[in-house]
C-alpha positions as CSV (number, residue, x, y, z in Angstrom):
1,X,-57.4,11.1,85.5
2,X,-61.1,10.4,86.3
3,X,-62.9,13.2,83.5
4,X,-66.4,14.2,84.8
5,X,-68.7,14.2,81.5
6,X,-71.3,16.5,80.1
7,X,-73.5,15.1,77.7
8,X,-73.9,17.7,74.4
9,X,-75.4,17.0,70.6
10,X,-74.2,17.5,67.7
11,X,-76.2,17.3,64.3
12,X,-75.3,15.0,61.2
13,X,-76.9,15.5,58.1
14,X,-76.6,12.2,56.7
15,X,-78.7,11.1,53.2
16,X,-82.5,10.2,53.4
17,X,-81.2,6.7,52.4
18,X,-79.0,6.2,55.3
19,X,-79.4,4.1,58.5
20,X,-76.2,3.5,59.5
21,X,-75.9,7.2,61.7
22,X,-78.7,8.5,64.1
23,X,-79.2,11.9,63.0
24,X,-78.1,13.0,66.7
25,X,-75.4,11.5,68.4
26,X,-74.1,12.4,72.0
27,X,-70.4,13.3,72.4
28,X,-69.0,13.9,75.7
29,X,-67.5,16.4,76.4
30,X,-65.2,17.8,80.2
31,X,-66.3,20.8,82.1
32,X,-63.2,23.1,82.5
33,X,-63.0,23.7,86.3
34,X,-61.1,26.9,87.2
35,X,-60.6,27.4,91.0
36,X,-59.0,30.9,92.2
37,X,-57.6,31.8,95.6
38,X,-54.7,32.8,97.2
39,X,-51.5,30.9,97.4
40,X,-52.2,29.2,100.8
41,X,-54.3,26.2,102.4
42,X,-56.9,28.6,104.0
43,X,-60.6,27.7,103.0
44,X,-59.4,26.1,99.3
45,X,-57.6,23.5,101.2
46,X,-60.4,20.8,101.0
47,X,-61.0,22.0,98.0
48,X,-58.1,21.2,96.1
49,X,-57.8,18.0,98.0
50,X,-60.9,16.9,96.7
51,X,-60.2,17.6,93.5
52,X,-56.6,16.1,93.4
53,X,-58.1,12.7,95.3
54,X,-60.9,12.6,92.6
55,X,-58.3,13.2,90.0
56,X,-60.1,15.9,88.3
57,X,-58.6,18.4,86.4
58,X,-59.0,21.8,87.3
59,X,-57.1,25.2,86.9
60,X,-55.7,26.1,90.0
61,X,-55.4,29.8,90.0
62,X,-53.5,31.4,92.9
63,X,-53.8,35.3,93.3
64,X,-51.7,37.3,95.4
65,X,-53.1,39.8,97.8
66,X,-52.6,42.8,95.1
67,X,-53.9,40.7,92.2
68,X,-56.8,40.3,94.7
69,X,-57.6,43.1,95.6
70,X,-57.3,44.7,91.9
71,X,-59.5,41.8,91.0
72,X,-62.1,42.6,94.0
73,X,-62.2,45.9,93.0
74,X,-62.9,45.4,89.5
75,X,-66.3,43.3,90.3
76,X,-64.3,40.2,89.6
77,X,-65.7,38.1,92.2
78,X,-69.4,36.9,92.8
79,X,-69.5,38.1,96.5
80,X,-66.4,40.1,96.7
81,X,-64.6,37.2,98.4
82,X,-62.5,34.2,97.3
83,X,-62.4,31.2,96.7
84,X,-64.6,30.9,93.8
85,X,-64.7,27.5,91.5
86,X,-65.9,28.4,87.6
87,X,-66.9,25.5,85.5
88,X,-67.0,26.4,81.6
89,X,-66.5,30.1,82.8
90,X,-70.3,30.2,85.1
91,X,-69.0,31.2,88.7
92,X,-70.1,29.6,91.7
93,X,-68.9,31.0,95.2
94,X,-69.2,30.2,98.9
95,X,-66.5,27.5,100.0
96,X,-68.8,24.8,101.6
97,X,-71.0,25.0,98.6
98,X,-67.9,24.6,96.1
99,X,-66.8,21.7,98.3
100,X,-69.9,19.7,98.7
101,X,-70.1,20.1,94.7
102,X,-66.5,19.1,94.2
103,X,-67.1,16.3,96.9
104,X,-69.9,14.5,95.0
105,X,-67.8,14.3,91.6
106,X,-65.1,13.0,93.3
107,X,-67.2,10.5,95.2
108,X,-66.1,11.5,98.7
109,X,-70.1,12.5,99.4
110,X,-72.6,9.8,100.2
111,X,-75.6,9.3,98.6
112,X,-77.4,7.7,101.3
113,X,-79.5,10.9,102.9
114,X,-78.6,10.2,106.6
115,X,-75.0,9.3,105.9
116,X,-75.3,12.8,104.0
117,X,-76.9,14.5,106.8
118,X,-74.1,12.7,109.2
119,X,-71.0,14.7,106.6
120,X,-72.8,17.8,106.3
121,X,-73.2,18.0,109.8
122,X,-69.5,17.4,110.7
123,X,-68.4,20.0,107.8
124,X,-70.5,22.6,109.1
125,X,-69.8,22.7,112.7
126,X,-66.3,22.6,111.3
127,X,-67.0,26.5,110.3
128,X,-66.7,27.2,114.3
129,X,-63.3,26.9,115.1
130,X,-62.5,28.4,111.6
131,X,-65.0,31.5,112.4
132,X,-63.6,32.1,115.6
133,X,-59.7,32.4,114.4
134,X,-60.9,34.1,111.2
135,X,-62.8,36.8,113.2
136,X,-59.1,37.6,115.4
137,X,-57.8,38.0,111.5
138,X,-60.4,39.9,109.5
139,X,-62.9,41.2,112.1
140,X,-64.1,43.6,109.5
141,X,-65.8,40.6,107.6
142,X,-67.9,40.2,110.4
143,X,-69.0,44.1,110.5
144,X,-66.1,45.0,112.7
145,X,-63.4,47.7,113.2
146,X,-59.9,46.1,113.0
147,X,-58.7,45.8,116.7
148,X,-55.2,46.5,117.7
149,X,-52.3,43.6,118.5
150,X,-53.7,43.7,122.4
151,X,-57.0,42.8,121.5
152,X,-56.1,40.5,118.9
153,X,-54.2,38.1,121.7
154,X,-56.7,38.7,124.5
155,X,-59.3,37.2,122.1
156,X,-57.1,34.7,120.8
157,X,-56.4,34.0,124.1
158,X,-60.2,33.3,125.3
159,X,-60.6,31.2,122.3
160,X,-57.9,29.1,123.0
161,X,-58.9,28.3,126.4
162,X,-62.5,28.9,126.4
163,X,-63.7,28.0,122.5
164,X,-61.8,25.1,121.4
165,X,-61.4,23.3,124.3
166,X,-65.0,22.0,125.0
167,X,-65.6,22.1,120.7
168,X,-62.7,19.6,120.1
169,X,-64.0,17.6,123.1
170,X,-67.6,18.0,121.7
171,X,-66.3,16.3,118.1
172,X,-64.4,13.3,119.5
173,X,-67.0,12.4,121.1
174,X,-69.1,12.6,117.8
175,X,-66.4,11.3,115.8
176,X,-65.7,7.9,118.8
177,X,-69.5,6.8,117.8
178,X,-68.2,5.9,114.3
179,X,-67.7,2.3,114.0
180,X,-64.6,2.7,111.6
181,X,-61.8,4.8,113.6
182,X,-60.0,7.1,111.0
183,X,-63.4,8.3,109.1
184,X,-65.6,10.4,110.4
185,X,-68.6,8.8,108.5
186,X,-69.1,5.3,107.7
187,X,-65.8,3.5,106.2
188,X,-64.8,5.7,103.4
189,X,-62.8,9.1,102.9
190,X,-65.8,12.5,102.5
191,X,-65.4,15.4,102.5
192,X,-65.9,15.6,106.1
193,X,-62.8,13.7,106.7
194,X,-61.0,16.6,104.5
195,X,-62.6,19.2,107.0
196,X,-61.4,18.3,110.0
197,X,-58.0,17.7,108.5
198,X,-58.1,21.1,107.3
199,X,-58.4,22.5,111.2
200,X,-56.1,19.8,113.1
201,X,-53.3,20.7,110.5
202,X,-54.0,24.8,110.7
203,X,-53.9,24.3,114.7
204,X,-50.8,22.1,114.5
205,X,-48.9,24.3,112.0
206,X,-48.5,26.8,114.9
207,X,-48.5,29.7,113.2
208,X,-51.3,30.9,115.1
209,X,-50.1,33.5,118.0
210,X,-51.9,32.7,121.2
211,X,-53.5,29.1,119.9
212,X,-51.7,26.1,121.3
213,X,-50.4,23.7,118.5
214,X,-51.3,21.1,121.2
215,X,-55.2,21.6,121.7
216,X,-56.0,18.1,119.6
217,X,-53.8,16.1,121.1
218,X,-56.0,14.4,123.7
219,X,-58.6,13.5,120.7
220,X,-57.3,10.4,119.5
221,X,-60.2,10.2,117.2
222,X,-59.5,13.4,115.0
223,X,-55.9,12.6,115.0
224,X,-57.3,9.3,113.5
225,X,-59.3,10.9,111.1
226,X,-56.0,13.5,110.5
227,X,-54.0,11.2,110.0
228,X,-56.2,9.2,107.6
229,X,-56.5,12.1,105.2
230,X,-52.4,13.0,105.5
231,X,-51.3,9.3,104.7
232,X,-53.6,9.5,101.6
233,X,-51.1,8.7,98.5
234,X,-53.2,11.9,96.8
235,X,-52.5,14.0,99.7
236,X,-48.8,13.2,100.3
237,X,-48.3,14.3,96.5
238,X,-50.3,17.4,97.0
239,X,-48.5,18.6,99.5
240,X,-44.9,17.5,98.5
241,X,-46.0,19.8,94.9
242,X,-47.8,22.5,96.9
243,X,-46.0,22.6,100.6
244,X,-48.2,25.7,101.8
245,X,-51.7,23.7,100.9
């Protein structure tokens, strides 16, 4: 597996005479990355597949809702929420940040700043369709009561037809101007590639009450790009090990 190094000193006390060893040599040494979330795809999905396409070792530590909420309450967490990636035990937080960091050490991040720009771009506006179905789950997070079962499917049900619709038309189009159908940017798997896997398979799994499992399939580009990422050797093993993402 590909080790991501981190350059450290160590000192030698070697006789006057000597000129065989530098008093200072470098040894290299492996961040431990530790990622925790719960046991589902949700927003760690990219992560892990980033990490498992990179071959990176990391700690994937999957909490359930009690061990969660224990955790939460015990200050465990740098904003209260999950996921959160720790590397050597210092915690970062926010999913898009932990995947643009986890994209660049496993190479699915360009260097070149508008081919950047062009990933970032795609991954952020990814964050709408995911905002609008998280807010029918946990409307609290966005400073909310939680509604009843009623209200849940009426907005479900405006999404559906009102949200998505022009969104996923809005991204094929984006997605038809790159020259290499199956990528999103350029000719190479990022981590924008990962994102809009991520939503396809969520809106195909059809576990959603009141969003179609059939709202991509007139966007032959994202299926492209979907099933780009799914025929990925590293993704097929992921998910044979870990079925639920």
């Amino acid at each position: 597996r590909i080790q991501v190094w981190r350059l450290t000193h160590a000192s030698h006390t070697q006789p006057a005479a000597s000129k065989i060893f530098p008093s200072d040599t470098a040894i290299m040494t492996s961040p431990k990355f530790e990622l925790t979330y719960f046991p589902i795809g949700g927003r760690a999905l990219e992560i892990r597949l980033a990490f498992n396409i990179g071959k990176i070792d990391f700690k994937d530590n999957r909490l359930t809702f009690p061990e969660f909420g224990k955790a939460k309450a015990a200050g465990e967490f740098k904003y209260g929420v999950v996921p959160v990636l720790s590397v050597d035990g210092v915690q970062m937080g926010e999913s898009l940040a932990i995947l643009r960091y986890v994209g660049q050490l496993a190479k699915l991040y360009p260097e070149d700043p508008m081919e950047a720009f062009r990933v970032d771009e795609i991954v952020n506006v990814m964050e709408n369709p995911s905002s609008a179905i998280t807010f029918t789950l946990v409307p609290q997070r966005f400073g909310l009561e939680k509604f009843d079962e009623k209200e849940k499917m009426r907005i479900r049900g405006f999404i559906n037809e009102k949200v998505l619709p022009p969104f996923i038309a809005g991204l094929e189009k984006t997605l038809a101007k790159n020259e290499t159908k199956g990528f999103c940017v350029g000719s190479s798997l990022s981590i924008a590639d990962l994102k809009v896997f991520g939503s396809i398979r969520n809106i195909k799994a059809g576990f959603l009450d009141g969003i179609s499992d059939t709202l991509y399939d007139k966007a032959p580009c994202c299926l492209a790009v979907y099933k780009t990422v799914s025929e990925h050797p590293s993704v097929v093993a992921y998910f044979k090990a870990n079925p639920k993402g």
